[in-house]
Residue frames as a rotation matrix with the C-alpha (Angstrom) as fourth column:
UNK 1
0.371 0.082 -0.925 116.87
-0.486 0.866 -0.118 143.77
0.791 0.493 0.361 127.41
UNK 2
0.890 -0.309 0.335 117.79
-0.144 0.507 0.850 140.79
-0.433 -0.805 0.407 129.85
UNK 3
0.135 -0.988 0.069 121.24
-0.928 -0.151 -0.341 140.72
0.347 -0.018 -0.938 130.44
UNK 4
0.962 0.271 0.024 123.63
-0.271 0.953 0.131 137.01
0.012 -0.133 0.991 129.98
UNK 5
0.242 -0.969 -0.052 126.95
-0.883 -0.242 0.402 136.48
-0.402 -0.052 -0.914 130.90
UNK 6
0.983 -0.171 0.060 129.00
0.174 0.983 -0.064 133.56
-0.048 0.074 0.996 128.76
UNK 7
0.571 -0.819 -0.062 132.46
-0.656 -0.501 0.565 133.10
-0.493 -0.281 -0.823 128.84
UNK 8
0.866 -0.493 -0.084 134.63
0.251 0.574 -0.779 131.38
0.432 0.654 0.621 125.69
UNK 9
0.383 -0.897 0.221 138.29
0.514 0.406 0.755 130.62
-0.767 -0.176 0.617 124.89
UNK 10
0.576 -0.046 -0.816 139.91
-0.789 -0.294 -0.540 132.55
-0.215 0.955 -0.206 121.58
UNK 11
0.670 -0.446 0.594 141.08
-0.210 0.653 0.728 130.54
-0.712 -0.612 0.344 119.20
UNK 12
-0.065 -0.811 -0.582 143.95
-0.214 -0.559 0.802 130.40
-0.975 0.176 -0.137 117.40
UNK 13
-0.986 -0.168 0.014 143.05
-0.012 0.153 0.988 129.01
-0.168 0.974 -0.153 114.09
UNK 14
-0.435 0.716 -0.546 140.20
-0.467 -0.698 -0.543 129.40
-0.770 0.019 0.637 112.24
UNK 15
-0.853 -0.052 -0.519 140.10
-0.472 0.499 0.727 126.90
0.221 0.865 -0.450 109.21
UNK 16
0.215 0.919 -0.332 137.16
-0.841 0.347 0.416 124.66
0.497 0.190 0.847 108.61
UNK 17
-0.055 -0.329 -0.943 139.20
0.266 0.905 -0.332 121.75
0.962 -0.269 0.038 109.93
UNK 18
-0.787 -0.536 -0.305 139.65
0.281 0.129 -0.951 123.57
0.549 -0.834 0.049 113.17
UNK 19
-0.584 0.811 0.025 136.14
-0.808 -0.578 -0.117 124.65
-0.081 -0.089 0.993 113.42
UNK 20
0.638 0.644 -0.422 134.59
-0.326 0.723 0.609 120.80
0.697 -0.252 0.671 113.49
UNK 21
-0.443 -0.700 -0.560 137.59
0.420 0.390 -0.819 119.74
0.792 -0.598 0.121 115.64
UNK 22
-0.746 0.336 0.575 135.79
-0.652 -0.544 -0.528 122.68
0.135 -0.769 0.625 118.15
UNK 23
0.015 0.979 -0.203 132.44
-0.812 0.131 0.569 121.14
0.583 0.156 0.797 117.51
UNK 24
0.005 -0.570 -0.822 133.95
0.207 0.805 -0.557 117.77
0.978 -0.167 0.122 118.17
UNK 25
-0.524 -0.849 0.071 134.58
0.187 -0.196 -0.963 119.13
0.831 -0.491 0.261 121.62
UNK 26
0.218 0.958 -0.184 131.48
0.953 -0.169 0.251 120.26
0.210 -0.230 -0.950 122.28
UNK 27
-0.311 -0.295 -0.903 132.15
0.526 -0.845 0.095 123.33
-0.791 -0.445 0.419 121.84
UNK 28
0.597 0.504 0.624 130.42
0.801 -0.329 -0.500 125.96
-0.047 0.798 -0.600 119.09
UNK 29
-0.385 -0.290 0.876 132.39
0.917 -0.223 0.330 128.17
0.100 0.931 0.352 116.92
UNK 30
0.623 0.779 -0.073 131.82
0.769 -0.627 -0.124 132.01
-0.142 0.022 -0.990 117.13
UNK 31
-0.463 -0.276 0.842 133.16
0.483 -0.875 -0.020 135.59
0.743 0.398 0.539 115.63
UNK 32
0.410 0.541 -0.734 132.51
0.691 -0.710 -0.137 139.05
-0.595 -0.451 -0.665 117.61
UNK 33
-0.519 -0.377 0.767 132.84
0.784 -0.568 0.251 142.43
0.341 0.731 0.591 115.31
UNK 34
0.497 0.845 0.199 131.61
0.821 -0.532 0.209 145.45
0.282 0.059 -0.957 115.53
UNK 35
0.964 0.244 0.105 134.01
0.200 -0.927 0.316 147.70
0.175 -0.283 -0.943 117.08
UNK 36
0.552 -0.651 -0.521 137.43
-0.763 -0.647 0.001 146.33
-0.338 0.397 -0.853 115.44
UNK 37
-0.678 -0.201 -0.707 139.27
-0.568 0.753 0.331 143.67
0.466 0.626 -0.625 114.67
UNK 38
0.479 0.843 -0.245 137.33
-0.673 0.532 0.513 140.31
0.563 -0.081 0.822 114.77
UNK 39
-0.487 -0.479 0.730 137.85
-0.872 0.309 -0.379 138.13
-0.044 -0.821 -0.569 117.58
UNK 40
-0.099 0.051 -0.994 137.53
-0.297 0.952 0.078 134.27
0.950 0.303 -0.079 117.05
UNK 41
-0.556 -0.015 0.831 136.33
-0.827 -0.093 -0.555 132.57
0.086 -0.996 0.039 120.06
UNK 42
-0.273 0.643 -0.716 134.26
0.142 0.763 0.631 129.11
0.952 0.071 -0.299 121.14
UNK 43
-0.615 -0.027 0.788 132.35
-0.788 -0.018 -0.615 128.65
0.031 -0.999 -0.010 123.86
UNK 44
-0.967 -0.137 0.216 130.62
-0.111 0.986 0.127 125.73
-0.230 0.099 -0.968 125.23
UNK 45
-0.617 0.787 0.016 127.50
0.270 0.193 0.943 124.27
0.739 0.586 -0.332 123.53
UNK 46
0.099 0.719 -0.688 125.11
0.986 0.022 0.165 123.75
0.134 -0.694 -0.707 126.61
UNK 47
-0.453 -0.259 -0.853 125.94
0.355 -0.930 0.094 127.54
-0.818 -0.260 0.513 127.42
UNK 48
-0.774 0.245 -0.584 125.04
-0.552 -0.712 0.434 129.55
-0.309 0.659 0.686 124.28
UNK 49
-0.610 0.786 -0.099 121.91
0.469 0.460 0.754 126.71
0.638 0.414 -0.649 123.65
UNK 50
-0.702 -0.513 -0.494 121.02
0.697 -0.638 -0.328 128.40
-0.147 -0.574 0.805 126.45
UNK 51
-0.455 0.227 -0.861 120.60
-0.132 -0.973 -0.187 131.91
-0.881 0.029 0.473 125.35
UNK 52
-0.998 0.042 -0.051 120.00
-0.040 0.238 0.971 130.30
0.053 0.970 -0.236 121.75
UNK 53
-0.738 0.647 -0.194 116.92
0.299 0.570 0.765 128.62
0.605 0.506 -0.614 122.42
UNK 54
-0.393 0.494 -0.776 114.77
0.751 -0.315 -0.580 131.00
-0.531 -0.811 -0.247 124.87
UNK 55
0.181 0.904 0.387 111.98
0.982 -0.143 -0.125 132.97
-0.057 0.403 -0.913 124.09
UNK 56
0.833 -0.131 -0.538 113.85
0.130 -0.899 0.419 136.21
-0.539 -0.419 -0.731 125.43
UNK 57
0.739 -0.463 0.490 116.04
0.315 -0.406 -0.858 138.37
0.596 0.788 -0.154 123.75
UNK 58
0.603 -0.539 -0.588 119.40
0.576 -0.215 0.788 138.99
-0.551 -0.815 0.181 125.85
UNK 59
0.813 -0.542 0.213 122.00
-0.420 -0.799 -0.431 141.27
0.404 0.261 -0.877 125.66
UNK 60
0.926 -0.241 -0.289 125.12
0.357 0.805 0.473 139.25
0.119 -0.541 0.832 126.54
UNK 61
0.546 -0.808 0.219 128.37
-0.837 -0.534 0.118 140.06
0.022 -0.248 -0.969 128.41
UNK 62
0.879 -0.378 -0.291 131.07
0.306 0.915 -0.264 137.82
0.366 0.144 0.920 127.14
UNK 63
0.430 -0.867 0.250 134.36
-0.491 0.008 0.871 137.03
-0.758 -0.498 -0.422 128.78
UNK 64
0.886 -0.045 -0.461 136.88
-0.408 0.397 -0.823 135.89
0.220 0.917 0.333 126.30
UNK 65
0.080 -0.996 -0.045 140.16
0.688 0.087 -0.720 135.20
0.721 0.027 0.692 128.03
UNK 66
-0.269 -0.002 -0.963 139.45
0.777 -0.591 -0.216 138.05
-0.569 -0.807 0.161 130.33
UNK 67
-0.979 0.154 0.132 138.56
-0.112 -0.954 0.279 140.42
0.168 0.258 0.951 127.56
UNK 68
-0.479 0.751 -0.454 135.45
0.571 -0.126 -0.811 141.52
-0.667 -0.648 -0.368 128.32
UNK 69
-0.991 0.133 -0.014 132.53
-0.046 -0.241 0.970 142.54
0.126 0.961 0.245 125.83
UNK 70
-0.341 0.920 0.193 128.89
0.133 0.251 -0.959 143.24
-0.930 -0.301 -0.208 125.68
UNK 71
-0.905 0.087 -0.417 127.00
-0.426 -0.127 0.896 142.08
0.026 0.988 0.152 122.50
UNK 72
0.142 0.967 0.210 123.91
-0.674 0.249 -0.696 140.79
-0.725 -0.043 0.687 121.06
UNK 73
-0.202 0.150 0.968 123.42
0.273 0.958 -0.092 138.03
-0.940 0.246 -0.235 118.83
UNK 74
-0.357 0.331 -0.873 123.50
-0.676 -0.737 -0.002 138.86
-0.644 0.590 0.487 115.16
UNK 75
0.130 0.349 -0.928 123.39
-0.931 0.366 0.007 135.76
0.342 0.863 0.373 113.08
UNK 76
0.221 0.286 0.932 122.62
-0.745 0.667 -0.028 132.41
-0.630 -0.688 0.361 114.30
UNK 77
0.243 0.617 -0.748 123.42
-0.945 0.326 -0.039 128.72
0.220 0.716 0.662 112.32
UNK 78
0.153 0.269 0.951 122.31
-0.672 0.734 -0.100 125.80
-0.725 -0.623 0.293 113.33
UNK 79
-0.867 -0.390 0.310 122.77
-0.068 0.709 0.702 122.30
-0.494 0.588 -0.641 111.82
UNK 80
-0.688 0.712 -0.136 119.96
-0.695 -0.595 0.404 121.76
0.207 0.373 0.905 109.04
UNK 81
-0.235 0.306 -0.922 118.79
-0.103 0.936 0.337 118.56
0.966 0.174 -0.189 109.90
UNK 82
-0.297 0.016 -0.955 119.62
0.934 0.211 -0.287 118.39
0.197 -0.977 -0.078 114.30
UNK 83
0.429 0.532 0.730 119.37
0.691 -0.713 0.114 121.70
0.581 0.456 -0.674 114.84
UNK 84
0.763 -0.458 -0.456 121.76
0.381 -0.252 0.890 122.15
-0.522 -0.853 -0.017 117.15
UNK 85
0.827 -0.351 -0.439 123.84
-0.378 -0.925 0.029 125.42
-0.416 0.142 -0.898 117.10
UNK 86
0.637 -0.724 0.265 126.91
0.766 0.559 -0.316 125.05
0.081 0.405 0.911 114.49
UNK 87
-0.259 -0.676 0.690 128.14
0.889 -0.446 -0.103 128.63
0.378 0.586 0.716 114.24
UNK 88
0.570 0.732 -0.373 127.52
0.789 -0.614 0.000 132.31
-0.229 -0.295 -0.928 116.18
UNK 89
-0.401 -0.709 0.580 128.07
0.733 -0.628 -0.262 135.93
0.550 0.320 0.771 115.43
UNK 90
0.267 0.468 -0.842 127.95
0.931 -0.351 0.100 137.95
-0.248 -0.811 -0.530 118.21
UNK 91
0.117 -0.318 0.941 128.02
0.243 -0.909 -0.338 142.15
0.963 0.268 -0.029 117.17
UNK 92
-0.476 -0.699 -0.534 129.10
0.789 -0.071 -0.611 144.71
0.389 -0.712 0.585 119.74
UNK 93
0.423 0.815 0.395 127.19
0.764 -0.556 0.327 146.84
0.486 0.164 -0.858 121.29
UNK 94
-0.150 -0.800 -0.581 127.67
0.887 0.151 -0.437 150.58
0.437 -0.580 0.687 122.89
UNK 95
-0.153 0.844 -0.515 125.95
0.836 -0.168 -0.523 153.15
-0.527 -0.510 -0.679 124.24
UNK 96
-0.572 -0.199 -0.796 126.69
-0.262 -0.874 0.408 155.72
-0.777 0.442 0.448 121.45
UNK 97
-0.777 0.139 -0.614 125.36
-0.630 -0.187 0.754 153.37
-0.010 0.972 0.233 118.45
UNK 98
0.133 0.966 -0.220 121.90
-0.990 0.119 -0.078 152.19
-0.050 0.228 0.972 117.54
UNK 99
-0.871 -0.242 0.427 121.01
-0.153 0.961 0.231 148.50
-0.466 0.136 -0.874 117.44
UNK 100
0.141 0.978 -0.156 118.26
-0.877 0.197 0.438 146.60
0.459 0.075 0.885 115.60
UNK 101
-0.893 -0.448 -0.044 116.95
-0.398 0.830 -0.390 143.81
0.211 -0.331 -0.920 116.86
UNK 102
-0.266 0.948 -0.175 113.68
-0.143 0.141 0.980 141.67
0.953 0.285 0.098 116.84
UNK 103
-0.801 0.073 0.594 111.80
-0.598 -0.084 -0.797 142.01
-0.008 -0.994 0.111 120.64
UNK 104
-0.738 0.587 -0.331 109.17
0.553 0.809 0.202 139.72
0.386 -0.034 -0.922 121.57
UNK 105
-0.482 0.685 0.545 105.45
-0.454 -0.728 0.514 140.49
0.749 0.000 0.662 122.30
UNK 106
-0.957 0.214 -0.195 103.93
0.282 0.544 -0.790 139.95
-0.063 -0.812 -0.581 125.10
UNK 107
-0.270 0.786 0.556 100.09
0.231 -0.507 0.830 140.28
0.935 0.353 -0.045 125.40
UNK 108
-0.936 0.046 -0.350 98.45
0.347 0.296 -0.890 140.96
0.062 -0.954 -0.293 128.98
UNK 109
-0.617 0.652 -0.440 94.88
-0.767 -0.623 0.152 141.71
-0.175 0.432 0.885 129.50
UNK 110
-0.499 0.770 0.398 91.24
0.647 0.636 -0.420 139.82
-0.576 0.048 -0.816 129.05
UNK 111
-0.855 0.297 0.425 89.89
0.349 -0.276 0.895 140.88
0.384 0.914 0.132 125.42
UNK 112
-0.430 0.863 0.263 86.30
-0.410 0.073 -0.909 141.87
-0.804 -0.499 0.322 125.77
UNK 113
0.272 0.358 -0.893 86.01
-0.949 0.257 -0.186 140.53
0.163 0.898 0.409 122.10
UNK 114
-0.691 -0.688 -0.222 87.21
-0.660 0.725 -0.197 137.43
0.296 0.010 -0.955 123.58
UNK 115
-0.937 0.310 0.159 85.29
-0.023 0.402 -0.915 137.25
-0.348 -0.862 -0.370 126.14
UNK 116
0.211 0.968 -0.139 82.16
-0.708 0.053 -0.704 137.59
-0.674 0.247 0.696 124.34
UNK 117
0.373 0.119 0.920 83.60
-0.058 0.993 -0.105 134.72
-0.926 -0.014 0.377 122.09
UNK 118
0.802 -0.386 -0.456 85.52
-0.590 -0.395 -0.704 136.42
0.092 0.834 -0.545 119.42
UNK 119
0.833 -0.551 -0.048 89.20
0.510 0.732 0.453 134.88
-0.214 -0.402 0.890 118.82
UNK 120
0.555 -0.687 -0.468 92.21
-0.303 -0.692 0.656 136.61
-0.774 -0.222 -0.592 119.40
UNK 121
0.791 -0.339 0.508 94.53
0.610 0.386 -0.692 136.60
0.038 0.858 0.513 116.46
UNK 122
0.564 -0.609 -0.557 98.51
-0.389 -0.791 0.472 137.35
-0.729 -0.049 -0.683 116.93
UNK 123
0.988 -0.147 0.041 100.39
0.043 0.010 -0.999 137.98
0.146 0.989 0.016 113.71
UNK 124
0.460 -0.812 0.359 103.39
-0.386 -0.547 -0.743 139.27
0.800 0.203 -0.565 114.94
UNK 125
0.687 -0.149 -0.711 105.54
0.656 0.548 0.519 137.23
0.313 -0.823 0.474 117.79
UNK 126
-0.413 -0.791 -0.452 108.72
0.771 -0.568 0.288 139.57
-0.484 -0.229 0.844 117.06
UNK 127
0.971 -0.040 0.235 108.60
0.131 -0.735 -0.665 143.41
0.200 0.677 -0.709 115.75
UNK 128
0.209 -0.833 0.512 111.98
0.787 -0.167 -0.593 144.59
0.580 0.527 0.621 114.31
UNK 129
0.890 0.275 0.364 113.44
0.305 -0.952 -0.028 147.69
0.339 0.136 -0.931 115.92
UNK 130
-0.089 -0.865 0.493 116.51
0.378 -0.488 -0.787 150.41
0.921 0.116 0.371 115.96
UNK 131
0.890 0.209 0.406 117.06
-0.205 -0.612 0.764 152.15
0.408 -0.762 -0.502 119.51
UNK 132
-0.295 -0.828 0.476 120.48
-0.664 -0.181 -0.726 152.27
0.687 -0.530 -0.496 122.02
UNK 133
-0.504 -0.455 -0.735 120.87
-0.071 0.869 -0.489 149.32
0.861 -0.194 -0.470 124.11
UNK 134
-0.942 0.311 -0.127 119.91
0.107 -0.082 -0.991 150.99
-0.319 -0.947 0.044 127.33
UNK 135
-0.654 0.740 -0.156 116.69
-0.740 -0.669 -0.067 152.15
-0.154 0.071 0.986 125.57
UNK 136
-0.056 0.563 -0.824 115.37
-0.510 0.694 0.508 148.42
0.858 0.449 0.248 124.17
UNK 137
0.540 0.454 0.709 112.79
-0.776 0.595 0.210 146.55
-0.327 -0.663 0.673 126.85
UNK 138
-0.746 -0.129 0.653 112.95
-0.145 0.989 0.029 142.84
-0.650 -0.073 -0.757 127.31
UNK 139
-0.594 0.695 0.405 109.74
0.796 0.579 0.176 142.60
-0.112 0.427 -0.897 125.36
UNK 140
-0.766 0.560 0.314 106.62
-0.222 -0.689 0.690 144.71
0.603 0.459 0.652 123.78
UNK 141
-0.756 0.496 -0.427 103.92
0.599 0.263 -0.756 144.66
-0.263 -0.827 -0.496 126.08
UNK 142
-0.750 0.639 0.169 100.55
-0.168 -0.431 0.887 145.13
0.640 0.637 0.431 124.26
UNK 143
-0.658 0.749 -0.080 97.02
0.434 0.290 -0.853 145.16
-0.616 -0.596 -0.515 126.26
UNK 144
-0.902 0.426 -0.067 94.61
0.024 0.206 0.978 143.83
0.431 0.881 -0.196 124.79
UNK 145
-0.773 0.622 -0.127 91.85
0.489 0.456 -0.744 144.28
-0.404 -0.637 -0.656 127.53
UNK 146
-0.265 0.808 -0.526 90.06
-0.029 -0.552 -0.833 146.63
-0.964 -0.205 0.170 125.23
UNK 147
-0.971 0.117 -0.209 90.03
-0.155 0.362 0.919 144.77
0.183 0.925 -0.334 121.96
UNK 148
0.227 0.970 0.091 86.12
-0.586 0.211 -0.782 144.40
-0.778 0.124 0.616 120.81
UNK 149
0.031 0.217 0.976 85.24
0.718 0.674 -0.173 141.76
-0.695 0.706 -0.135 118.00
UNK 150
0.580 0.113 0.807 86.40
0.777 -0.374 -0.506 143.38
0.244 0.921 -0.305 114.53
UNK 151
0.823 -0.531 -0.202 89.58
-0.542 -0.841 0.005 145.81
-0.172 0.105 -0.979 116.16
UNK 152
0.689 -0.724 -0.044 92.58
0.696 0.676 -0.242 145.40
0.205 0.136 0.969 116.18
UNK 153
0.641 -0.652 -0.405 96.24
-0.141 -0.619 0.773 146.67
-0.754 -0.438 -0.489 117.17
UNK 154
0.660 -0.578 0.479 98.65
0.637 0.092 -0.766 147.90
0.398 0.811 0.429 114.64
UNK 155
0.094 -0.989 -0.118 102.33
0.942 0.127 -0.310 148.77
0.321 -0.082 0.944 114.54
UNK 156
-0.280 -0.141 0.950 101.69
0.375 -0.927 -0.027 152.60
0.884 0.348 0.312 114.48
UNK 157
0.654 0.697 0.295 100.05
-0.123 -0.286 0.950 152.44
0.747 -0.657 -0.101 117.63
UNK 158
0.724 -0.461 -0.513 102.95
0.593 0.796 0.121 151.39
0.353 -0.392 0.850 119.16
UNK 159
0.690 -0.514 0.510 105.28
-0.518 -0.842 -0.149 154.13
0.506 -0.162 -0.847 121.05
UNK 160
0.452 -0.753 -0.479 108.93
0.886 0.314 0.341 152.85
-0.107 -0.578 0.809 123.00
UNK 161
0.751 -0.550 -0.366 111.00
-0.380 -0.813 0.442 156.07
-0.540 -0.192 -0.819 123.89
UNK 162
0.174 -0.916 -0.361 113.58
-0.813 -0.341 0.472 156.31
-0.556 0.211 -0.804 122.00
UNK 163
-0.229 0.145 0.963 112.57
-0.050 0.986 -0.160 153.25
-0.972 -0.085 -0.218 119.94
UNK 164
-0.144 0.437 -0.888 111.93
-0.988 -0.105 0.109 153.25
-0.045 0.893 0.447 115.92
UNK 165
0.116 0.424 0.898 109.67
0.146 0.887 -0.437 150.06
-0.983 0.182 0.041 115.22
UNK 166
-0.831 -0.551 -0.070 110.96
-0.185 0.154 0.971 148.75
-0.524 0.820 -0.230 111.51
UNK 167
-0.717 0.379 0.585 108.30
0.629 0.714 0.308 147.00
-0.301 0.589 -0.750 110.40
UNK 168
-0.607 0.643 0.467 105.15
0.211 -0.436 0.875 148.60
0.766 0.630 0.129 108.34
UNK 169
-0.954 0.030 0.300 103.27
-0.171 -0.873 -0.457 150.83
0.248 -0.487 0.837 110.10
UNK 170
-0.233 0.972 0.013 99.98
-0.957 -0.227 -0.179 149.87
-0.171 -0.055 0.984 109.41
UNK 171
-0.558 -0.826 0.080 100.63
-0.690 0.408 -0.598 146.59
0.461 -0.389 -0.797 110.08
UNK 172
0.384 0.910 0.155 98.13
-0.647 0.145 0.749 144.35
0.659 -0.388 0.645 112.40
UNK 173
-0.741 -0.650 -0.169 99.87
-0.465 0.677 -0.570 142.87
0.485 -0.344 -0.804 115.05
UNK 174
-0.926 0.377 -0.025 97.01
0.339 0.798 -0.499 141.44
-0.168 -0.470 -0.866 117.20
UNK 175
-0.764 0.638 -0.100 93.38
-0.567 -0.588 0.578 141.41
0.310 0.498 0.810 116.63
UNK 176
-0.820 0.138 0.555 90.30
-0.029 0.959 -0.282 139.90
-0.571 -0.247 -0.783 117.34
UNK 177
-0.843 0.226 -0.487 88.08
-0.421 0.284 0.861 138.04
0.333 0.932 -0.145 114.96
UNK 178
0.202 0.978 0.044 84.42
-0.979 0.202 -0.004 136.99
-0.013 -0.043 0.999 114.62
UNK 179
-0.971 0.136 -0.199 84.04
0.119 0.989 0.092 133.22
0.209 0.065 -0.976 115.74
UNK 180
-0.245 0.851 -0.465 80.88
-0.385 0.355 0.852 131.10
0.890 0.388 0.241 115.44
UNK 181
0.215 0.383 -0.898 78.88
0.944 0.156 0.292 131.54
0.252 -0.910 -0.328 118.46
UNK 182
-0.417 -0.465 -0.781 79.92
0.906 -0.146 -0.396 134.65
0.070 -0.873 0.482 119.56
UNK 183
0.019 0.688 -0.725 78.27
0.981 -0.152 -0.118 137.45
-0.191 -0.710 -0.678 121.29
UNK 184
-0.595 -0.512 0.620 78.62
0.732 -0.663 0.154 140.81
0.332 0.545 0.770 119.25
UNK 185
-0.072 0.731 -0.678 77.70
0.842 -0.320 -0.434 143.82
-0.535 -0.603 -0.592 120.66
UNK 186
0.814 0.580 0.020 76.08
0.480 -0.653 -0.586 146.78
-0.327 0.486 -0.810 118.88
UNK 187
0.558 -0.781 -0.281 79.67
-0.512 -0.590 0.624 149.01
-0.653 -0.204 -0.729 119.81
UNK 188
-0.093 -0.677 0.730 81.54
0.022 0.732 0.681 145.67
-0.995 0.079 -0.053 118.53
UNK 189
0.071 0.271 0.960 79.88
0.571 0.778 -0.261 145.65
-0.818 0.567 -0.100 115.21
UNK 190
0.964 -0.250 0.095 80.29
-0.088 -0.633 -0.769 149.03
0.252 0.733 -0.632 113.95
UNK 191
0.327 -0.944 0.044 83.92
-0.691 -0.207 0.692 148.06
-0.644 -0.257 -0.720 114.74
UNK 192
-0.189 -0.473 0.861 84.00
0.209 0.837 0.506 145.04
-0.959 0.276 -0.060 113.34
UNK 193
0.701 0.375 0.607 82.53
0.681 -0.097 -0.726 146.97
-0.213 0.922 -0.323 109.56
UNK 194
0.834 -0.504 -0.223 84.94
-0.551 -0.776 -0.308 149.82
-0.018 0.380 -0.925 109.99
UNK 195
-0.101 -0.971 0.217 87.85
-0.559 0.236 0.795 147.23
-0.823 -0.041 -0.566 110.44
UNK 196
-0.363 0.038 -0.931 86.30
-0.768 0.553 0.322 144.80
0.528 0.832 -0.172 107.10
UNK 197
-0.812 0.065 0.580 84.96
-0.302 0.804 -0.513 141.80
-0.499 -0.591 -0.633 109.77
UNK 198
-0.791 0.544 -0.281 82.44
0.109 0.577 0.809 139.17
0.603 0.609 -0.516 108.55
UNK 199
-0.442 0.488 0.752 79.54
-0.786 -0.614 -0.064 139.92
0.431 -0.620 0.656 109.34
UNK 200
-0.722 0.121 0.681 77.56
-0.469 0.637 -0.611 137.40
-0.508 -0.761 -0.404 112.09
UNK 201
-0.895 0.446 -0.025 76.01
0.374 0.779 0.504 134.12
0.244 0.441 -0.864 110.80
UNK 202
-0.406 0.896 0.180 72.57
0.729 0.436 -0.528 135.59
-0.552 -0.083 -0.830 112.31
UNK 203
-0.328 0.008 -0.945 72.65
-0.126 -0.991 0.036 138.46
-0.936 0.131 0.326 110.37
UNK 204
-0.555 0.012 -0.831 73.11
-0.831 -0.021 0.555 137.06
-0.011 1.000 0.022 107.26
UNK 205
-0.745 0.667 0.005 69.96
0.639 0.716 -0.280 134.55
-0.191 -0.205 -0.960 108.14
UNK 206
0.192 0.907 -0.374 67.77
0.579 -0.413 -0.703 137.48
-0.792 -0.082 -0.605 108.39
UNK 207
-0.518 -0.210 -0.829 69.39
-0.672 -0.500 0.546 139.19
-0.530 0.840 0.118 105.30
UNK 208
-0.986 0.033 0.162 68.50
0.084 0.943 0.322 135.48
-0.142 0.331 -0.933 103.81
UNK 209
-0.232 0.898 -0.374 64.81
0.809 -0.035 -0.586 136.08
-0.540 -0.438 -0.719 104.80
């Protein structure tokens, strides 16, 4: 994972009063746990929006006071209306104990079901998964340059060393789909029946006939 460094303040009370008084400050409320007592801490909004609102998934190394910590982001709330960040819990991580955590997909690659005019369909932006810190990428990285009209990638296909993907196996994270107009080729079409695909508008003209 990409690695973020913030640095907070601990603080000494904890009540609801002292916890908009932070806000107030511009500052955002936040807990670390995971590997003993809990540590109360704020750091400043514009910082942790940040790491909050980016497409990547970080592993962050917080300074508290000088203690020093590396964690990930467990639970996130935001205001329901502004959306701006009201509250964070940050677990600990360490190189002995599993994390989950949702990774982003990247695709990379030029379908050939595209390119003949099929449309790509992704289902899945994040997939869930368990694995040791050092072991979890920045992101899933799927190529798709050999997708025909009617295949499709699913979770099971998916391998990361030392990685257990959470989510249902059989799954469909990206695929591509018959669109109107497009160019199916013989290869494409017994794919696109063995996967369930509609079959092509000129077919069912001459079925019609």
């Amino acid at each position: 994972m990409k690695t973020a460094q913030l640095s907070g303040s601990l603080r000494t009370n904890v009540g609801k009063k002292d916890a908009t008084a932070t806000r107030n400050a511009g500052l955002v409320p936040c807990v670390l746990y995971g590997t003993g007592e809990q540590t109360h801490f704020s750091v400043k909004k514009n910082d942790i929006e940040k790491i909050v609102f980016s497409p990547e998934v970080y592993q962050v190394e917080l300074d508290i006071d000088g203690k020093k910590a590396t964690a990930i982001i467990r639970e996130l709330q935001q205001h329901p209306v502004k959306d701006y960040v009201q509250h964070v819990d940050f677990l600990e991580v360490t190189d002995v104990k599993p994390i989950r955590v949702g990774l982003p997909i990247r695709v990379t690659g030029k379908s050939i079901g595209v390119m003949n005019g099929g449309r790509m369909m992704q289902v899945f932006r994040k997939l869930n998964v368990l694995g040791l810190a050092k072991d979890l990428p920045e992101a899933i990285v799927l190529d798709i340059s050999k997708l025909r009209i009617g295949t499709s990638i699913r979770i099971k296909e998916i391998s990361i060393p030392g990685v257990v993907v959470l989510d249902p196996a059989n799954a469909v994270v990206v695929s591509v789909k018959m669109a109107r107009g497009a160019a199916i080729t013989e290869e494409e079409e017994e794919d696109a029946v063995a996967e369930g695909a509609e079959t092509p508008a000129s077919e069912e003209a001459e079925s019609a006939e």
